[in-house]
C-alpha positions as CSV (number, residue, x, y, z in Angstrom):
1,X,-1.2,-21.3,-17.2
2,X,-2.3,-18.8,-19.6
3,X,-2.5,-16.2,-17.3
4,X,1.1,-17.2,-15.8
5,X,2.5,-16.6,-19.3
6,X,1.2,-13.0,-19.6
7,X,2.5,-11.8,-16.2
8,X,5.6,-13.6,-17.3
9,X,6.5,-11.7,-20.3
10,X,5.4,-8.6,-19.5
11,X,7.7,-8.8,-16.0
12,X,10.4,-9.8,-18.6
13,X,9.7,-6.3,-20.7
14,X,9.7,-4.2,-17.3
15,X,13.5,-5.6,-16.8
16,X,16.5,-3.7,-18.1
17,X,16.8,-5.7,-20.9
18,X,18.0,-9.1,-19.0
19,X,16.8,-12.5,-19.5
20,X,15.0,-13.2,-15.5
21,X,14.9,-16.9,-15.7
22,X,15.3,-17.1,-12.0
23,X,13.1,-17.6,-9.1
24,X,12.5,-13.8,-9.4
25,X,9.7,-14.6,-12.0
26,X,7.5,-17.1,-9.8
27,X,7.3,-14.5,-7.6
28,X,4.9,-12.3,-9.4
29,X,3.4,-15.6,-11.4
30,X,1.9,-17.2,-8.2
31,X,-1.0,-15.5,-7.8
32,X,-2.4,-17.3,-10.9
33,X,-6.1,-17.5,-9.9
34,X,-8.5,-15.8,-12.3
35,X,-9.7,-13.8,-9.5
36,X,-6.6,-11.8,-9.2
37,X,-6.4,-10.3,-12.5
38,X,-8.8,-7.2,-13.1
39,X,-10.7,-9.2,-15.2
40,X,-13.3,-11.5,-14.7
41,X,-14.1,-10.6,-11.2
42,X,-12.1,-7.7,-11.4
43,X,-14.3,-5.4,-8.6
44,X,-13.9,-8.1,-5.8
45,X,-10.3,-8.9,-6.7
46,X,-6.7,-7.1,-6.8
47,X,-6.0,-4.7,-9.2
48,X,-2.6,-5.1,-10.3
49,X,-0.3,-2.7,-12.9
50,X,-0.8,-5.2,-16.2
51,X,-4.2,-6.0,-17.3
52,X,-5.3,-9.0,-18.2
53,X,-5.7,-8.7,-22.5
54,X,-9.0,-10.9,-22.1
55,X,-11.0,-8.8,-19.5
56,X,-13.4,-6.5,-20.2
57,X,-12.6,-3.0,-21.3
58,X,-12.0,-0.3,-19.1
59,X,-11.3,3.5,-19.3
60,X,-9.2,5.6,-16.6
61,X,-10.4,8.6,-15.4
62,X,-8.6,10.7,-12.7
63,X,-10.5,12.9,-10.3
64,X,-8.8,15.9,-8.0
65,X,-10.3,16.1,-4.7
66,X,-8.6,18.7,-2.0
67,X,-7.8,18.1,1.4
68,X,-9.1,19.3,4.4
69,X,-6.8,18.2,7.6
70,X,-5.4,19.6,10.4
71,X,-2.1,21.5,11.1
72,X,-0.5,18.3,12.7
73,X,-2.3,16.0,9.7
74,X,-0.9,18.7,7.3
75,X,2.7,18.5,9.0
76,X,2.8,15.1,8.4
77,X,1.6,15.0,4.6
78,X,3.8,17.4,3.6
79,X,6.6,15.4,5.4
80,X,5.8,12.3,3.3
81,X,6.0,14.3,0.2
82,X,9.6,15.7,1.5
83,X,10.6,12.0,1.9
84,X,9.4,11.0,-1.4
85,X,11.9,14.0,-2.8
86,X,14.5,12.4,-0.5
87,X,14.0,9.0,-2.3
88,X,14.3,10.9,-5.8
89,X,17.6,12.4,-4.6
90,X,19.0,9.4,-3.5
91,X,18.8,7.8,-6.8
92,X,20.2,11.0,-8.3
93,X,23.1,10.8,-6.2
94,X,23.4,6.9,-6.7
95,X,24.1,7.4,-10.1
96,X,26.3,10.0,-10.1
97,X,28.7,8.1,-7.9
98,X,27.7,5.0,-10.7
99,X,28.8,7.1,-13.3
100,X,31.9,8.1,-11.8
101,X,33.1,4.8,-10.9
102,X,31.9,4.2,-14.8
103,X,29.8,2.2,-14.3
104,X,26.3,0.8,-15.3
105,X,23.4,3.4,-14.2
106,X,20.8,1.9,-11.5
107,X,17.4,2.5,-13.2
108,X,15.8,-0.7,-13.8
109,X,13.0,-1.1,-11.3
110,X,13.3,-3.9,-9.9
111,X,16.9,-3.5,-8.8
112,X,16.0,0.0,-7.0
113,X,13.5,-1.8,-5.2
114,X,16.7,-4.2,-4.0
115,X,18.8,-1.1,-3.1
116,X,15.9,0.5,-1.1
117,X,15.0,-2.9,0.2
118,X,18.9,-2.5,1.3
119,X,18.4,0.6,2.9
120,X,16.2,-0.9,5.8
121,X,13.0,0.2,7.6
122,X,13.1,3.8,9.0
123,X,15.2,5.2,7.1
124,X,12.7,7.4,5.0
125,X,11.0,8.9,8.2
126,X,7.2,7.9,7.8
127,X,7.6,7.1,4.3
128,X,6.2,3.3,3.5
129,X,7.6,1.2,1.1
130,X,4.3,0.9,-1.0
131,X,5.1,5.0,-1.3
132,X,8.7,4.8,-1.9
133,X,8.4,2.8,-4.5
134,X,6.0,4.8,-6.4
135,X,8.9,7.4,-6.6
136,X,11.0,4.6,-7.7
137,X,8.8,3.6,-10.9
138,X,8.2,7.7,-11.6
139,X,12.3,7.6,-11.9
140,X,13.1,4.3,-13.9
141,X,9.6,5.0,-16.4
142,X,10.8,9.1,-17.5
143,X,14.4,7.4,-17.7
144,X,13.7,4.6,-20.4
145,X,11.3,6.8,-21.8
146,X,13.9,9.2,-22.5
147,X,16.2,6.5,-23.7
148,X,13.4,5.4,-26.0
149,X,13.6,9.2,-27.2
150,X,17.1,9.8,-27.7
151,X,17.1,5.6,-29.4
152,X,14.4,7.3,-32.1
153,X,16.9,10.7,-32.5
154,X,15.7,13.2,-30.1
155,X,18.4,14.4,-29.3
156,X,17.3,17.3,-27.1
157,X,15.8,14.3,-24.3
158,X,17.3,14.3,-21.1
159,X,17.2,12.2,-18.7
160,X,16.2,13.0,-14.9
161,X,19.1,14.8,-13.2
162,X,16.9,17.8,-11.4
163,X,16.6,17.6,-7.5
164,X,13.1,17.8,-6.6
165,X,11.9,19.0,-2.4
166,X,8.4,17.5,-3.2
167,X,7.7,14.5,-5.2
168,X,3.9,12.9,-5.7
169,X,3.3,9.6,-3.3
170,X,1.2,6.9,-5.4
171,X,-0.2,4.5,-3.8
172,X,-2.1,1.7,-5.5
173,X,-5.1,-0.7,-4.8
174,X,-5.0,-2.9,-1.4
175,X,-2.8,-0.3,0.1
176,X,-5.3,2.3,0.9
177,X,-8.4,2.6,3.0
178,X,-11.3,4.8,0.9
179,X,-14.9,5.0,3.0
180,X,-16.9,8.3,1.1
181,X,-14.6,11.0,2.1
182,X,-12.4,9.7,4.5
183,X,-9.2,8.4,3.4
184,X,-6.0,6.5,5.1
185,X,-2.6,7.3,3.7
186,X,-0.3,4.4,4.3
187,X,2.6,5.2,6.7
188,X,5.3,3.7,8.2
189,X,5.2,0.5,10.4
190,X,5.0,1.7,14.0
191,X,3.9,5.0,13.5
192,X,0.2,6.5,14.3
193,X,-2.2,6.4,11.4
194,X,-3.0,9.0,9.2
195,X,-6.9,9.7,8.3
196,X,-7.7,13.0,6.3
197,X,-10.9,14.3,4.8
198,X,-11.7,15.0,1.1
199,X,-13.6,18.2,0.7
200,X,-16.2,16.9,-2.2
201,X,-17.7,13.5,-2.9
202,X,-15.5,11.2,-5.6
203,X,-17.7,10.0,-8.9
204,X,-16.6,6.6,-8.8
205,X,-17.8,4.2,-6.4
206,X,-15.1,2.8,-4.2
207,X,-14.7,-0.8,-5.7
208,X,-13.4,1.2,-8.9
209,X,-11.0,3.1,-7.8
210,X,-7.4,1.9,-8.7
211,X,-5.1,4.8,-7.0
212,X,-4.6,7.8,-5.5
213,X,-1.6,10.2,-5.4
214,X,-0.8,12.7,-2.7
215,X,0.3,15.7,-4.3
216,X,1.3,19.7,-3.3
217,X,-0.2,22.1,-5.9
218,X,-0.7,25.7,-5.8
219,X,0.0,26.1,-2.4
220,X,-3.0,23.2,-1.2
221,X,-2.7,19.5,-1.0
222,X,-4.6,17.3,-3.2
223,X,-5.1,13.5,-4.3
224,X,-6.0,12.4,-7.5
225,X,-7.9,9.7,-7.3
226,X,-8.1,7.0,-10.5
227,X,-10.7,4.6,-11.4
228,X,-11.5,2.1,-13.3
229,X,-14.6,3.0,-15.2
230,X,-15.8,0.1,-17.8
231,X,-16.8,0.7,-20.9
232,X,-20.4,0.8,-22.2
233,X,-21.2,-2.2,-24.1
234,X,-24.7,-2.3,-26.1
235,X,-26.3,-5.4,-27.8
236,X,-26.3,-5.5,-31.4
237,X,-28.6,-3.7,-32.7
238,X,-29.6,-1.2,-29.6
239,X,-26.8,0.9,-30.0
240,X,-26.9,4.7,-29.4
241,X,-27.6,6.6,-33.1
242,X,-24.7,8.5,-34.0
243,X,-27.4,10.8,-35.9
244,X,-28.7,11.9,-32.1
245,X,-25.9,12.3,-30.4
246,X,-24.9,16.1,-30.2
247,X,-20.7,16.6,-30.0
248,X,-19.2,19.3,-28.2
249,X,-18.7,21.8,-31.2
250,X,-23.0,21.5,-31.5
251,X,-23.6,22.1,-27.6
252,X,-21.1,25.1,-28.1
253,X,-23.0,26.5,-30.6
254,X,-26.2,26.0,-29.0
255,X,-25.2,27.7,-26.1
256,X,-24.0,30.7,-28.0
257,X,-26.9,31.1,-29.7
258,X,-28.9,31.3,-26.5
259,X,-27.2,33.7,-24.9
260,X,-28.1,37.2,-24.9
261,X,-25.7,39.9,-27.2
262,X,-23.7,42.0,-25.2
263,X,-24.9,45.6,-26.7
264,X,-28.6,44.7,-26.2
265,X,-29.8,43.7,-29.1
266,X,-32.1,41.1,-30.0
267,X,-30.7,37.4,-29.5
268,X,-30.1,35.4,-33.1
269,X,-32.8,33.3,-33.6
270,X,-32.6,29.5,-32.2
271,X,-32.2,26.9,-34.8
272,X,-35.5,25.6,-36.3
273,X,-36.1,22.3,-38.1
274,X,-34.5,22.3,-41.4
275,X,-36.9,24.1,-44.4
276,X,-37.7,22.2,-47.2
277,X,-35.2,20.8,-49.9
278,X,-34.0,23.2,-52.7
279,X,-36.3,22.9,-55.6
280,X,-39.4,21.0,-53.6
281,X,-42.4,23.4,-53.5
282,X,-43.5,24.1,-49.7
283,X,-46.8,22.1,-48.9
């Protein structure tokens, strides 16, 4: 029951500032075995967007790995990341009409999900819903975030109103397959799989990683790839000593001192241990 309360109130937070006291809610509190949340057995089970506030600390780290695929695989990538700018325009245009008519903008989340829901299979190309819906969250999150900005006095925040041809495709745990370098993007129902090749090996082992989002940089496709990674926890007492542990600033310097000048002089000595104390006669 506990857990059922904290998916509870924070679906309530995600909502456009309505009271969801429907059926709406049981929807995301069913799944109210332990196992579900991320923690407890959070590397066997599903890895949802809240955290549970009572499992064990994690930290995220995003890793970019590039793509190697063919010309058809590339085709088709770069035709999911036009129908994710598609889905971006859409809502653009949705509120425009909105505002015209004057009324209320579309932006909570869970009512765009209804409107593409409305919208029927198909009608994004290859474009899954898991995908489209990714866009979806990027849209309602940088519009209450602005709103959160211009509620605090900024008044140079804007909201999104910028067309966009390419727009990153999240997809999150469950929804992906990941085997070492090999990867399947989620598409459509009813149309042919899509498989493509990382060119390096990820640091995080499989069971860890939370999401990945197709991307177009620099000319190249890439996925970033999240994990989980949890944190180090030391019994009391065996704890690393602060007094040994070098930051980056002392590596830095290190390293400068090893190098070689550039006019060919002699390098600056290395550092020693310390001398003796001011005062204390050398033994």
């Amino acid at each position: 029951m506990r857990h059922w309360m904290v998916v509870r109130a924070l679906t309530v937070q995600d909502a456009s500032g309505r009271d969801w006291k429907n059926g709406g809610v049981s929807e995301w509190a069913a799944p109210a075995c332990r196992g579900w949340f991320v923690g407890g057995g959070w590397c066997a089970g599903c890895m949802p967007r809240r955290r549970d506030p009572l499992s064990p600390r994690v930290v995220h780290r995003t890793a970019r790995a590039g793509l190697r695929v063919t010309r058809a695989q590339r085709r088709r990538l770069v035709e999911l990341l036009v129908s994710a700018g598609d889905v971006w325009a859409c809502v653009l245009e949705l509120n425009v009409w909105r505002r015209a008519r004057q009324d209320r903008p579309l932006v909570s989340y869970q009512a765009l999900c209804q409107e593409l829901a409305a919208s029927g299979p198909g009608t994004f190309g290859e474009l899954d819903t898991k995908g489209a819906r990714s866009v979806l969250r990027r849209y309602s999150d940088a519009w209450f975030a602005t709103a959160q900005r211009r509620k605090d006095g900024d008044q140079r925040a804007r909201f999104p109103r910028r067309r966009r041809a390419l727009m990153p495709l999240r997809w999150y745990h469950g929804t992906f397959t990941l085997a070492g370098r090999r990867l399947r993007i989620p598409v459509a129902r009813g149309c042919p799989p899509l498989w493509v090749r990382l060119d390096r090996d990820l640091p995080y082992p499989p069971e860890q990683v939370r999401s990945v989002t197709l991307l177009y940089d620099a000319g190249r496709l890439w996925v970033d790839v999240t994990a989980e990674v949890p944190v180090a926890c030391y019994p009391a007492g065996q704890e690393p000593d602060s007094a040994r542990i070098a930051g980056i600033e002392r590596l830095a310097a290190l390293a400068a001192l090893a190098e070689p000048p550039a006019d060919g002089g002699s390098a600056a000595p290395a550092a020693g241990p310390p001398g003796p104390a001011r005062g204390a006669s050398p033994t």
